[in-house]
C-alpha positions as CSV (number, residue, x, y, z in Angstrom):
1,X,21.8,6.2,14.2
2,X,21.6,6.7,10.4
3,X,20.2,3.3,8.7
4,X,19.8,2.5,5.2
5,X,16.4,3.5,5.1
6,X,17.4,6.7,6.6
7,X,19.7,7.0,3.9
8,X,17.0,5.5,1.5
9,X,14.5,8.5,3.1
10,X,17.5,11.3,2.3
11,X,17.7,10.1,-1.6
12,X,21.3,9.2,-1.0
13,X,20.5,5.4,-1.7
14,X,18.0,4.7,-4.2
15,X,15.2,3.0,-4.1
16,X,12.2,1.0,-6.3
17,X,9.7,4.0,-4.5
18,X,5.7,3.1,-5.0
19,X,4.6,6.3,-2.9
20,X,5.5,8.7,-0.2
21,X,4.2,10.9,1.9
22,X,5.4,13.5,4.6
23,X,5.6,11.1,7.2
24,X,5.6,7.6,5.5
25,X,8.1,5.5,2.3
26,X,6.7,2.5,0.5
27,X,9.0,0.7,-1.8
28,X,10.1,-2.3,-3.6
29,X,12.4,-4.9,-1.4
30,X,15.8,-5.5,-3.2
31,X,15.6,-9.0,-1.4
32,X,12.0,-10.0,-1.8
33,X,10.2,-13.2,-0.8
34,X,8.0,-12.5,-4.0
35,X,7.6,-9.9,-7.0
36,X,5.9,-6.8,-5.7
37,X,7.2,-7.5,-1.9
38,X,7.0,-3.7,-0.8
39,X,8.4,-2.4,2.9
40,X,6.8,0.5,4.3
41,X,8.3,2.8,6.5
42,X,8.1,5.9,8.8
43,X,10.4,8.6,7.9
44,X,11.1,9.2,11.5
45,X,14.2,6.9,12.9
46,X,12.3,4.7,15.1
47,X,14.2,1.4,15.1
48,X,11.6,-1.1,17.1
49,X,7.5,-0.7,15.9
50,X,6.2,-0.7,19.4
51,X,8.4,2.5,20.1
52,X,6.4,4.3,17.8
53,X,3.7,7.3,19.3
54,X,0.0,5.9,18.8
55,X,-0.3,8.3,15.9
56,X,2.2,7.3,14.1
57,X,1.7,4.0,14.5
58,X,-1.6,4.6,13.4
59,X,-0.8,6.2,10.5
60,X,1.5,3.9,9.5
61,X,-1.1,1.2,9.4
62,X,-3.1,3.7,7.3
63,X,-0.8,4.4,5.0
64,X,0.3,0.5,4.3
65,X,-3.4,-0.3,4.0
66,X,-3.4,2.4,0.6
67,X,-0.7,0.1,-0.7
68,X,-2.0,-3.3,0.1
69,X,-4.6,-2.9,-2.1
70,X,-2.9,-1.9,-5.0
71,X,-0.2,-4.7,-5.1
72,X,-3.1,-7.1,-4.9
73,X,-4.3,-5.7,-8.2
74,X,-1.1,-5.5,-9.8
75,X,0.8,-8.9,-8.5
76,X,-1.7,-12.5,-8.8
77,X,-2.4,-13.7,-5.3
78,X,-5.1,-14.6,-2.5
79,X,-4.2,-11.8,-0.8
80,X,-1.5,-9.4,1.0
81,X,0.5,-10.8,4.0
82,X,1.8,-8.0,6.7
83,X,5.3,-9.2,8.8
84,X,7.1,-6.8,11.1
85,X,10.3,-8.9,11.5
86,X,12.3,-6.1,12.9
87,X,15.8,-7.6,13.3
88,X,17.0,-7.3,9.6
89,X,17.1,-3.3,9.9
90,X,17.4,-1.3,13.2
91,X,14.1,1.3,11.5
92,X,10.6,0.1,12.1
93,X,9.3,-1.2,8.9
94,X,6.0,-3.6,7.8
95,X,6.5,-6.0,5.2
96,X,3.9,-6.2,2.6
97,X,4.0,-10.0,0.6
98,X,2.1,-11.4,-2.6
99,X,0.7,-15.0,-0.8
100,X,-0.8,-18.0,-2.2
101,X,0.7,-20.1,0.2
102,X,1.9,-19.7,3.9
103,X,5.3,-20.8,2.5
104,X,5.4,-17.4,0.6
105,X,5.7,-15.6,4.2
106,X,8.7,-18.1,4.9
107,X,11.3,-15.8,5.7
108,X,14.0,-18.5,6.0
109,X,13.6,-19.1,2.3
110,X,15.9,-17.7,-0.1
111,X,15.2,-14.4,-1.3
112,X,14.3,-13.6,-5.2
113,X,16.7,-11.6,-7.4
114,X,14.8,-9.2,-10.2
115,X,16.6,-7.0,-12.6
116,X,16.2,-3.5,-12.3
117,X,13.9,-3.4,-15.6
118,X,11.7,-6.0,-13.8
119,X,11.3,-4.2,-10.3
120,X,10.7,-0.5,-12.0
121,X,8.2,-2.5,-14.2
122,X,6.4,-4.0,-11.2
123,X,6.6,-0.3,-9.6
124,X,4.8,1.1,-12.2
125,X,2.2,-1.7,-12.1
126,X,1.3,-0.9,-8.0
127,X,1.4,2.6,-9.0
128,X,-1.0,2.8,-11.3
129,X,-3.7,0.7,-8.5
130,X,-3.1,3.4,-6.1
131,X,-6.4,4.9,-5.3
């Protein structure tokens, strides 16, 4: 099953990318609940989150904990809130949302539009938190 975060992964469909590893993609939402909304993903096709080996998993975690961090510094909030949805794409992915309300988690809400400009701006900003 190729997804578009496999084809995201393969550099066939670009992406807003705020760091990557061997095993693991974080990157910008193109339909964000807020600025700075990131998904991160394994690299491996897994499409449901509790189908994924312990270590992965784990690492997963790991690696989305890295990135928390950093958007908190670069977007104004109370803190980072973590969703795995899982219907939207058939590839395991955790959200990562700016909140100051529970409202901002609201995934029935319309979604935010941000120029390019804006997004590799806001990239650039979690990047440079990265520790």
């Amino acid at each position: 099953m190729s997804t578009i975060f496999s084809k995201i992964i393969s550099g066939e469909i670009f992406c807003h990318k705020i760091a990557e590893s061997e095993e693991f993609l974080a990157f910008l939402d193109i339909m964000p609940l807020a600025i700075g909304h990131t998904l991160v993903i394994p690299k491996k096709e897994i499409d449901y989150i509790f189908s994924i080996d312990d270590e992965t998993l784990s690492g997963l975690i790991l690696f989305a904990k890295k990135i928390a961090p950093a958007i908190e510094k670069a977007v104004p909030c109370l803190r980072i809130g973590v969703a795995v949805i899982g219907l939207e794409v058939p590839h395991a992915h955790i959200h990562l949302i700016p909140l100051n309300t529970m409202d901002d988690i609201n995934f029935t809400r319309p979604k935010l539009r941000f120029t390019q400009e804006e997004l590799s701006a806001m990239v650039l900003k979690i990047r440079g938190n990265i520790l």
